[in-house]
N, C-alpha and C positions, 0 to 999 in steps of 0.2 A: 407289324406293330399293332396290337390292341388297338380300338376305339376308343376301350376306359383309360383311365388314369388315377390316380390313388392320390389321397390326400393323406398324409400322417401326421395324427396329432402326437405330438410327443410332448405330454405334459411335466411330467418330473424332470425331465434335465431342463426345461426352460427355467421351472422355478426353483430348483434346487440342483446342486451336484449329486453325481451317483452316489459319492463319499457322504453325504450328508445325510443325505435319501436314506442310507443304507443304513447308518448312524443311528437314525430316529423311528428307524420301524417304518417309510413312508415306501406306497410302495407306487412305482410309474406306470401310466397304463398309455396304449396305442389303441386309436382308433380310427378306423380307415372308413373314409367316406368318397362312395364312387360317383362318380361325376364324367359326363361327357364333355368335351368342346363344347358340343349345340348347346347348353343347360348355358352358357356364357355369350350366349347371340341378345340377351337383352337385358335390360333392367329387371323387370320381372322375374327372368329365368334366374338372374344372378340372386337377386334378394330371396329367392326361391332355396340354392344352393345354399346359400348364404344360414337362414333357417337352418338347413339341414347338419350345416359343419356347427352353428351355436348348439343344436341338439348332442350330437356327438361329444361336445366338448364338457356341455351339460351332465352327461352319462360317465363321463372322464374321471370327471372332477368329484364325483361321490354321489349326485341326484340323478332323479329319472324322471318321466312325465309323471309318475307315480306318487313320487312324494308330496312333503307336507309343503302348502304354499310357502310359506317362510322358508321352507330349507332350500326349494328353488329358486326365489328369490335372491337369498344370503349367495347361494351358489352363483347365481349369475349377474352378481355384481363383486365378485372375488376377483384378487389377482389370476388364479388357477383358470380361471373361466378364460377371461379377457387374454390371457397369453398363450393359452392354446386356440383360443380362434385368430388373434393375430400373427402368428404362426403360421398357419394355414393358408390366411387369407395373401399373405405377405409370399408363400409357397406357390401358390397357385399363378400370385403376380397378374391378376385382371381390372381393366381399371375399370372396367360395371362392379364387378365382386367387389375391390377398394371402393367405389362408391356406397355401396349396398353397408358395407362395412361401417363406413363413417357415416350414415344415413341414420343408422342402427341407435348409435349415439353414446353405448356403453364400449367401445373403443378408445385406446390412449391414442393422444393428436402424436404424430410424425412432428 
């Protein structure tokens, strides 16, 4: 068995059905972010990870590090944003990562 392991963001069935999706011209994107075990040995490593899956989710969602600060902004404080990293983070099931997560503060409370 591999060392990696895959995280999958799957953003269009979280926030919408394929039926709807498909409906409205919306189209769903996956984004796989690698990550070892060790990356989840501390706080840091996890908030570290953590980074990296909001980036992913960021790039998902329609923005990149590239865009206009508002539209990164808008982007990452959107439903699309927050349910593909809660998704993930909820996938991965670490409770440094769930800290990291709710530390973050743009997370919906359990």
């Amino acid at each position: 068995m591999s060392k990696w392991f895959l995280v999958v963001l799957v953003l269009g069935g979280i926030v919408l059905t394929q039926g709807r999706a498909a409906a409205t011209g919306l189209v769903t994107a996956d984004i796989r972010v690698r990550y070892d075990r060790s990356e989840l040995g501390s706080p840091a490593a996890a908030r570290r990870l953590f980074g990296r899956i909001g980036d992913a989710a960021l790039e998902s969602c329609g923005a990149s590090p590239f865009s206009l600060a508002e539209f990164r902004s808008a982007t990452l404080s959107s439903r699309c944003w927050r349910d593909a990293v809660d998704a993930a983070v909820r996938r991965i099931d670490n409770p440094l990562l769930t800290a990291a997560a709710r530390e973050d503060g743009r997370m919906e409370s359990d």
